[in-house]
C-alpha positions in Angstrom: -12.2 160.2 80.4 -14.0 158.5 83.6 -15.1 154.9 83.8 -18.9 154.9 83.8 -21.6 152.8 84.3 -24.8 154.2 82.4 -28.5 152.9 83.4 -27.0 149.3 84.2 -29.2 146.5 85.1 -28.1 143.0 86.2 -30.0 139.8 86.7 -28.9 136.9 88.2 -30.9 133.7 87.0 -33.0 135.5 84.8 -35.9 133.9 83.6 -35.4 130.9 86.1 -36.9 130.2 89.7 -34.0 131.3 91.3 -33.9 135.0 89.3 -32.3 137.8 91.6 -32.0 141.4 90.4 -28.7 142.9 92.1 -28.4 146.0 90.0 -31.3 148.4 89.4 -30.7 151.7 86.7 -26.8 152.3 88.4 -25.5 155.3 87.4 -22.3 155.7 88.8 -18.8 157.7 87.1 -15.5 157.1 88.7 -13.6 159.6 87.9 -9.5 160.2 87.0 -6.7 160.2 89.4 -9.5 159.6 92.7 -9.6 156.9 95.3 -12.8 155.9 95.4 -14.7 154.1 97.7 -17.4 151.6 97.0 -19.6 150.7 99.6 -22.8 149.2 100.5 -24.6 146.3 103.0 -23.7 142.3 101.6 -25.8 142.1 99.0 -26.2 145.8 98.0 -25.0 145.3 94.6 -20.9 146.3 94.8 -19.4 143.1 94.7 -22.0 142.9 90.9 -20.9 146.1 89.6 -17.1 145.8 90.1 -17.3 142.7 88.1 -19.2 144.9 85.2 -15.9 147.1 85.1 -13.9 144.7 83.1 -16.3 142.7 81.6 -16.4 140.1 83.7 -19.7 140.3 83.7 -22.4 141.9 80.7 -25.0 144.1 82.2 -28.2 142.6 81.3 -29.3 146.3 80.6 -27.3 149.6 80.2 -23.9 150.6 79.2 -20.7 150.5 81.2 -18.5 152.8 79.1 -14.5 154.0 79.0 -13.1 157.0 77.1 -16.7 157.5 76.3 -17.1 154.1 74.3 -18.9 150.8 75.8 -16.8 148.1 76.4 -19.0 145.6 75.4 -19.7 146.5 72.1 -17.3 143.9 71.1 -14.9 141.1 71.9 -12.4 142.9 71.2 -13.6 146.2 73.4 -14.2 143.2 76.4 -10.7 142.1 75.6 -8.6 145.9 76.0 -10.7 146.3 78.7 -9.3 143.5 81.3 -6.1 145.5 80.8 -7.0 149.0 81.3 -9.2 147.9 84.3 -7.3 145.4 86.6 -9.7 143.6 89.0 -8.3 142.5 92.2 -11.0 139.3 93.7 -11.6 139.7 97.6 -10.4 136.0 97.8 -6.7 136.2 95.8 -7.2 132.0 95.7 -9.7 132.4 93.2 -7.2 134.5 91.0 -4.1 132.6 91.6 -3.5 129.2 89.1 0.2 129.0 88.1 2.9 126.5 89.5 5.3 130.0 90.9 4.0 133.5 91.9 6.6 134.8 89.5 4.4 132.8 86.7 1.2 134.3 88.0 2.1 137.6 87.9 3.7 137.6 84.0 0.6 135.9 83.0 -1.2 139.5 82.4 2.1 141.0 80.7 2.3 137.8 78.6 -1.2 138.5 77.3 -0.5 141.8 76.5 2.2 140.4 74.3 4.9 142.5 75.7 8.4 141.2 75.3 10.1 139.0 77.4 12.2 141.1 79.0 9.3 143.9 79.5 7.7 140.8 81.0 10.4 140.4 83.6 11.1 144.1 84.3 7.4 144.7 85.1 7.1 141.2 86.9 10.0 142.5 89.2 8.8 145.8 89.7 5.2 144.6 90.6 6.7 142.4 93.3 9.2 144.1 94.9 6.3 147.1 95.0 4.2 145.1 96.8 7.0 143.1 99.5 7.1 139.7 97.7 10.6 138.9 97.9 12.4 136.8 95.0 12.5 133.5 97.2 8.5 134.2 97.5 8.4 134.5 93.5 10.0 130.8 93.1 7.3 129.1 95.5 3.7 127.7 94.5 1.0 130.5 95.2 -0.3 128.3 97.4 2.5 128.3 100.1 1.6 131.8 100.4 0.1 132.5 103.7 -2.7 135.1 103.4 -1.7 138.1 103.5 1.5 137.0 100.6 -1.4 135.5 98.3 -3.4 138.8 98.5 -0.3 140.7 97.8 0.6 138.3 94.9 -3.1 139.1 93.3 -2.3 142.7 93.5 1.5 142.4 92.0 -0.2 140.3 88.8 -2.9 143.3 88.3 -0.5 146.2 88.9 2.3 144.4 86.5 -0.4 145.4 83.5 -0.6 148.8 84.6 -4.1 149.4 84.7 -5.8 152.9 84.4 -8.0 151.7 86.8 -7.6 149.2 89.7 -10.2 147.7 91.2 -10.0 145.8 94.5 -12.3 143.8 96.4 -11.7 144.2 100.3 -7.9 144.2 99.4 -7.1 144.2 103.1 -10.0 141.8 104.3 -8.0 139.5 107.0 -4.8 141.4 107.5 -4.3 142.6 111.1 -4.2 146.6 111.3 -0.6 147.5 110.2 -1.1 145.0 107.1 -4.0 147.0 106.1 -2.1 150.0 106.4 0.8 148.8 104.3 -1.1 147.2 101.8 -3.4 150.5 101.2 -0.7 153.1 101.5 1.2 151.0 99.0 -1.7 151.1 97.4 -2.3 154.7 97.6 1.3 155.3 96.4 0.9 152.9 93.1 -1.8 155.5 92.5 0.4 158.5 92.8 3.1 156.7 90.9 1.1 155.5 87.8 -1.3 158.2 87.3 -4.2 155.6 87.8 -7.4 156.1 89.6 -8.4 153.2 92.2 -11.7 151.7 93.3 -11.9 149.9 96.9 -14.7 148.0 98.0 -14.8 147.6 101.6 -16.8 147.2 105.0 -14.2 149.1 106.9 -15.5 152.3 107.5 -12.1 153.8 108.8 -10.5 152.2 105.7 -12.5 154.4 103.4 -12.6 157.7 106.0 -8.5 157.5 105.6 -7.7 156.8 102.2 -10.1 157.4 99.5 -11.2 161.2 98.2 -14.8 160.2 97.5 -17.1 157.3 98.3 -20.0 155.9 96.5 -22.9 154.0 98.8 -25.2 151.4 97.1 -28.0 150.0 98.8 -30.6 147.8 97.2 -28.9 147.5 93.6 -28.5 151.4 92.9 -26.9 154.6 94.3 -27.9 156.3 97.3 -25.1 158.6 98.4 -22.0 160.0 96.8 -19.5 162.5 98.1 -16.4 163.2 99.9 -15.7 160.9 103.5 -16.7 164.6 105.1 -20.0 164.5 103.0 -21.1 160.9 103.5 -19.9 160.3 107.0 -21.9 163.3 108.3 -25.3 162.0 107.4 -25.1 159.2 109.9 -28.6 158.0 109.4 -28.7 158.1 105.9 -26.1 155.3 106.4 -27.8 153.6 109.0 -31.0 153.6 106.4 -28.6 151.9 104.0 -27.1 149.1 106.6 -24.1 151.0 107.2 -22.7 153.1 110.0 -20.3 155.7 110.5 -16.5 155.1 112.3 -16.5 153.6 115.4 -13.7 156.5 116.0 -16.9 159.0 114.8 -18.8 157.5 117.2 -16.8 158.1 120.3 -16.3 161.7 119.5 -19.7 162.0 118.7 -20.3 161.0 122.4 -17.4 163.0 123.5 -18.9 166.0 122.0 -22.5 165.2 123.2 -21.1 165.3 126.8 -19.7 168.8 126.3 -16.3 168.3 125.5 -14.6 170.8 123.4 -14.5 168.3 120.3 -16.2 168.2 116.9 -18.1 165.5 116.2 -17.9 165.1 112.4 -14.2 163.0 112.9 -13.5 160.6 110.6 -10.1 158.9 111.2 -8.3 158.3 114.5 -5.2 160.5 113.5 -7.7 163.5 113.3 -9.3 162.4 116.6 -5.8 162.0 118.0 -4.6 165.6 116.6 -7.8 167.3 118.3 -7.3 165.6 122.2 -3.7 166.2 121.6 -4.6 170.0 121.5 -7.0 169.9 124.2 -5.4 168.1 126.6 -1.6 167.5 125.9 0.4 164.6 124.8 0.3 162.1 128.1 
């Protein structure tokens, strides 16, 4: 069954000068085996409701439920939860504490009191899935450049084998064939484990390329959800939410506008590339 959250309110502050509502009646359903994108201006509410997934956080109204059952009705139901939903932080610092990266990522597997050598085949697999090499598992996570610390987050999440996996700007830094590698290994932990995933991220081309349905939030609630095709073709609906559409929609909007033989709803530079190629030739 999808991962819901029903009517949920949160409050920041409540009840003191500094009280900041950042979700407003959210209803939102992620559904099984998608990709789906979660995207909104800073300060729409995203970064808030991802954290309600696992029960980081306790809606301060509403219901966030899994297999049809809330997952705060108990410590226990908050407890199974940070397994079945794996929440990757946009800054991996924040999520990394032991003295190795081979520590770190058996620290969710040891929870789950799995045996020890469960531990180590999963902590193995996780890292070799995501490129850390077994020098990279002996150092401190803190000799990590970047890009290693961001893959060591996601290694420690995808060792429990979450249903779903939830990752803030996972490739936030990374120059463009890191994001690549990181989201189509991404994608293929997805294909491999049967999971669904959630991304959270600014990139516009990011979510056009490899999720199958996006959510928008603006102003603490819902205000679009479809496929890339259905959101990215209502351009100022985005622009009404702080967003815009793909700089690569934009030029062949333009393109298309000046009476070239284009179409203008293009999402991803591969499809923009595949449609010139057609018209003019490979150069």
């Amino acid at each position: 069954m999808p991962l819901s959250l029903e009517n949920v309110s949160y409050i920041y502050g409540e009840r003191t000068p500094f009280e900041h509502r950042a979700l407003n009646d959210l209803n939102l359903t992620f559904k099984d085996g998608m990709i789906t994108g979660l995207m909104g201006h800073t300060g729409s509410g995203k970064s808030t409701a991802a954290q309600m997934l696992n029960g980081l956080l306790c809606p301060t109204k509403g219901r966030v439920l899994l297999d049809g059952c809330d997952i705060n009705e108990s410590k226990k139901s908050r407890y199974e939860a940070k397994f079945k939903v794996g929440l990757v932080f946009q800054y991996p610092e924040y999520q990394l504490f032991k003295e190795s990266v081979w520590e770190d990522i058996a620290y969710g597997p040891r929870n789950m009191k799995l045996s020890e050598d469960e531990v180590k085949k999963r902590v193995n697999e996780a890292a070799e899935f995501v490129g850390l090499t077994r020098q990279m598992l002996g150092k401190s996570p803190f000799e990590l450049s970047g890009g290693q610390k961001r893959r060591a987050a996601i290694a420690g999440i995808i060792a429990m084998k979450p249903r779903f996996l939830v990752l803030d700007e996972p490739a936030a830094g990374l120059d463009p064939a890191g994001r690549d590698d990181i989201l189509s290994q991404i994608c293929q932990y997805k294909n491999s484990e049967n999971s669904s995933v959630i991304i959270i991220s600014h990139s516009m081309e990011d979510m056009a390329k490899y999720c199958d349905e996006i959510a928008v939030m603006d102003d603490g609630a819902l205000c679009m959800y479809g496929t890339p095709d259905d959101v990215f073709s209502q351009s100022k609906r985005l622009k009404n939410a702080g967003l815009n559409v793909p700089q690569i929609t934009e030029l062949m909007e333009k393109l298309y506008n000046c009476g070239i033989d284009v179409s203008a709803n293009v999402y991803t530079v591969e499809d923009a590339a595949e449609q010139l190629i057609k018209l003019y030739g490979k150069v």
